[in-house]
N, C-alpha and C positions, 0 to 999 in steps of 0.2 A: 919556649913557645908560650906565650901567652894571650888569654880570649881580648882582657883593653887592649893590651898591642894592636891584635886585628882590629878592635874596634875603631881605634884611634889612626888605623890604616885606611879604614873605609868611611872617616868621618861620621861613626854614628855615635849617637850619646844618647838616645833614647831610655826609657826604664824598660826593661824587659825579665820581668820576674817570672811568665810563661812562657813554654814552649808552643808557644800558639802560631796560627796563619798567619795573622797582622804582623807580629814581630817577624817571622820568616820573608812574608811579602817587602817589610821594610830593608831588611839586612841585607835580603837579594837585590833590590835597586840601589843601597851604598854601593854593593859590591859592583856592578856594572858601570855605575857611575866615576868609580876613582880606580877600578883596577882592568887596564886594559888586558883585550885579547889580543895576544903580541907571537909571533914566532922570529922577534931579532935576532936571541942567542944564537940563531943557523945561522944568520947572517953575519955574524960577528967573529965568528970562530969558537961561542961559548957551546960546554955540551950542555945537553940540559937531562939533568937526572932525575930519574924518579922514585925521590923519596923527600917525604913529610919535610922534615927542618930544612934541606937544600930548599926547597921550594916556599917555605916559608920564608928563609934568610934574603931569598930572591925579591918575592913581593913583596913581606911584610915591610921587613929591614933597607932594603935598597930599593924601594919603591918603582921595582917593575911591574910589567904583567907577565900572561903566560898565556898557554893554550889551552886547551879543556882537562887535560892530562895534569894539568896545574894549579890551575884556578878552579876548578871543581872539586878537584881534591883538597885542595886548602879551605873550601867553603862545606866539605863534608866532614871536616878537623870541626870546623869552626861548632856546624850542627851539633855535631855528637855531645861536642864540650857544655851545649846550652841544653841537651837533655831531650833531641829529637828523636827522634824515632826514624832512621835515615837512613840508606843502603846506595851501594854505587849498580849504575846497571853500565850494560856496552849498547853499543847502539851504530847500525850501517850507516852512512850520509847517501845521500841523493846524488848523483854525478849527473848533471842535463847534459850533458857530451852523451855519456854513453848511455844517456836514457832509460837509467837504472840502479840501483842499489849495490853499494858496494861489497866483495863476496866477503871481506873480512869486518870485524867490529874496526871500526876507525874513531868512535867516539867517546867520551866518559861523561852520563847524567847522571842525575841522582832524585829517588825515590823517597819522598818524605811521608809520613802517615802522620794524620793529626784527627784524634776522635772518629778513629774507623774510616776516615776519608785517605784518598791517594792525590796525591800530587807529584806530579815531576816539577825537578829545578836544573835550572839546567845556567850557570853565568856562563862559560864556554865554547858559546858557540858564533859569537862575535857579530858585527855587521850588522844588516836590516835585517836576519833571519835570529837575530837576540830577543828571546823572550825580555821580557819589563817584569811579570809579573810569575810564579807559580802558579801552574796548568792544573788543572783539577784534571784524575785519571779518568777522564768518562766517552766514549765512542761517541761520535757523531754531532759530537752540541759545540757549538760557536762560540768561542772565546775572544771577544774584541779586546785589543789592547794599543799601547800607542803605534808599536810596529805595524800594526795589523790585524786580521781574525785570525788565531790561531785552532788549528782543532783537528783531533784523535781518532782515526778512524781505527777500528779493532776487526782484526779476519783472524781466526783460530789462534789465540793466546800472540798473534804480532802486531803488534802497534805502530801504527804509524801517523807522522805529525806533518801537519801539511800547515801551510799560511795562504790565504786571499791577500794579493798584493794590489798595491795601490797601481796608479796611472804614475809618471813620473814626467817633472816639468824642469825643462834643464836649459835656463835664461838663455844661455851661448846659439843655441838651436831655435831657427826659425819655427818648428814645428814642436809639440809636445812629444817627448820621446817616450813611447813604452817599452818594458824589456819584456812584452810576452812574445812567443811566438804561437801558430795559430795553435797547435797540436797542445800545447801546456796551458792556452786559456791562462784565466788570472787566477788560476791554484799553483802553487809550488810546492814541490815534495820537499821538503828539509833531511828527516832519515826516519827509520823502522830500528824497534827495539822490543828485547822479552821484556818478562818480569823478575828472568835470572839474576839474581842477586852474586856480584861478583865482587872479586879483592883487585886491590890496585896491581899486585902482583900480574894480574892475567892482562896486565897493557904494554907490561915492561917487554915483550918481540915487537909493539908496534912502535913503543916509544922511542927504540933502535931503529926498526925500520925508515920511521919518518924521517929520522933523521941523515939516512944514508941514502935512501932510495930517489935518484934523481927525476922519478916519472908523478910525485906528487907534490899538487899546488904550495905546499908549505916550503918547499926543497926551490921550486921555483921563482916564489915572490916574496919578499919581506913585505910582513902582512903586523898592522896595529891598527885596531881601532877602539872605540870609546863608545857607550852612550851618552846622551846627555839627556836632558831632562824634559825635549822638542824633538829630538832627533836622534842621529849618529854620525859620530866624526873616522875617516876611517883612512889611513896614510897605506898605501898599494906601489909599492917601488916608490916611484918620483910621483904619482897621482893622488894629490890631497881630495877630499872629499868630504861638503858637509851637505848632509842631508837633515831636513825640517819635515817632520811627517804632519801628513793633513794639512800641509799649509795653506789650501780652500781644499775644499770639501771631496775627495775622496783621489788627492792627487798631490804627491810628495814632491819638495824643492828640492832638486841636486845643483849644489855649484861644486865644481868641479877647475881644479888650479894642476899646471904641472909645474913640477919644482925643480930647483937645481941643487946638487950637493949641499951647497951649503944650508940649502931653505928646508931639505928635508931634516936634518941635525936641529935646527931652530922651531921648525914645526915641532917633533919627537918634545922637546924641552915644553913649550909655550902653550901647546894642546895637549899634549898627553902625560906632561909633569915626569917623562921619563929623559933620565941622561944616562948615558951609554956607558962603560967603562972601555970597551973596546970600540974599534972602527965599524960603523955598518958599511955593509957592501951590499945596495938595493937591488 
């Protein structure tokens, strides 16, 4: 395992002689940008384990991605190795189905400290709810990014991360489509997290469970997506999807394509630079 490898994974070439914000802010948008959030290996028949080198052989070397369990972890290798000051936390997700927080930790972020400030980082969490930039720890204050306003609300030592979501404008549809419904308003829960600083160790019952338990989203859908440098690219079974954030002024372009077997194998290569070793089965 080496730190240019990674570098030369995520296309960055910058000088980075500090452990500073700006280099973190930079290496976190490499990373989003070339290493997708992917759960194929279910789809594939691959298991996906969780430890360091498998998981680096996985992205760095055979230029896949991963899930938070993966790419967090690998970008918390990365940290350490560059002299952050960096810790893993767990973290609930938001389910709008059940209109609530999930009862176990289902997430992996990470906690950076630079000159007595906090920030979470979080590449792992994929889609239109992917941070762009490190969140400064602070309750209540507004963090506009290209996603979105992202921002921290704090109730006795739990954190929680919510985004202001945009209008959404979807060409195929005579009308502007939004995905709020009345009760959710334009805030979205993402997930609540401590400040419990944890080992990768304490993921390893979910990182089985995900994999087995047929009642959650990842077991369900072969799921990849990408940021890019406008937007996000995000392949959902057969349903391609690129989205343009802000494309006029407070209202996102979704084009939206279904695919057939073969287009989804060509998309996977052409947009997300990944080729499969095994068969997907979406």
């Amino acid at each position: 395992m080496n730190i240019q490898e990674y570098f030369g994974r995520i296309s960055f070439n910058k000088p980075h002689k500090d452990a500073d914000l700006q280099t973190l802010t930079a290496i976190l948008e490499h990373h989003i940008q070339t290493i997708p959030f992917e759960n194929l290996s279910m789809h594939c028949g691959e298991a996906i384990e969780l430890d360091l080198q498998a998981t680096y052989d996985k992205i760095v070397r055979k230029k896949r991605g991963g899930w938070c369990l993966e790419t967090n972890h690998l970008l918390f290798w990365a940290l350490q190795e560059l002299g952050y000051d960096v810790c893993i936390l767990g973290a609930n997700s938001y389910e709008p189905a059940e209109k609530g927080y999930t009862a176990e930790m289902n997430h992996l972020l990470l906690k950076v400290v630079i000159k007595g400030d906090s920030y979470i980082v979080d590449a792992g969490f994929g889609g239109s709810y992917q941070m762009w930039q490190p969140l400064m720890l602070i309750s209540g204050k507004d963090q506009p990014q290209g996603p979105g306003i992202f921002r921290f609300m704090e109730d006795n030592g739990t954190w929680y991360l919510e985004k202001v979501k945009r209008k959404h404008y979807i060409p195929e549809h005579s009308n502007n489509v939004s995905t709020d419904t009345p009760e959710m308003g334009n805030i979205r829960k993402i997930h609540r997290f401590t400040l419990e600083p944890r080992h990768i160790d304490d993921f390893k019952e979910l990182n089985v469970h995900l994999q087995v338990s047929p009642d959650n989203i990842l077991q369900k859908k072969s799921i990849c997506s990408l940021q890019t440098s406008s937007g996000v690219l995000a392949l959902v079974g057969w349903t391609f999807t690129d989205m343009k954030y802000n494309y006029t002024e407070g209202m996102d372009l979704v084009n939206i394509t279904t695919l057939t077997d073969e287009e989804v194998e060509k998309t996977l290569k052409d947009k997300f630079n990944i080729i499969l070793e095994n068969k997907l089965v979406p």
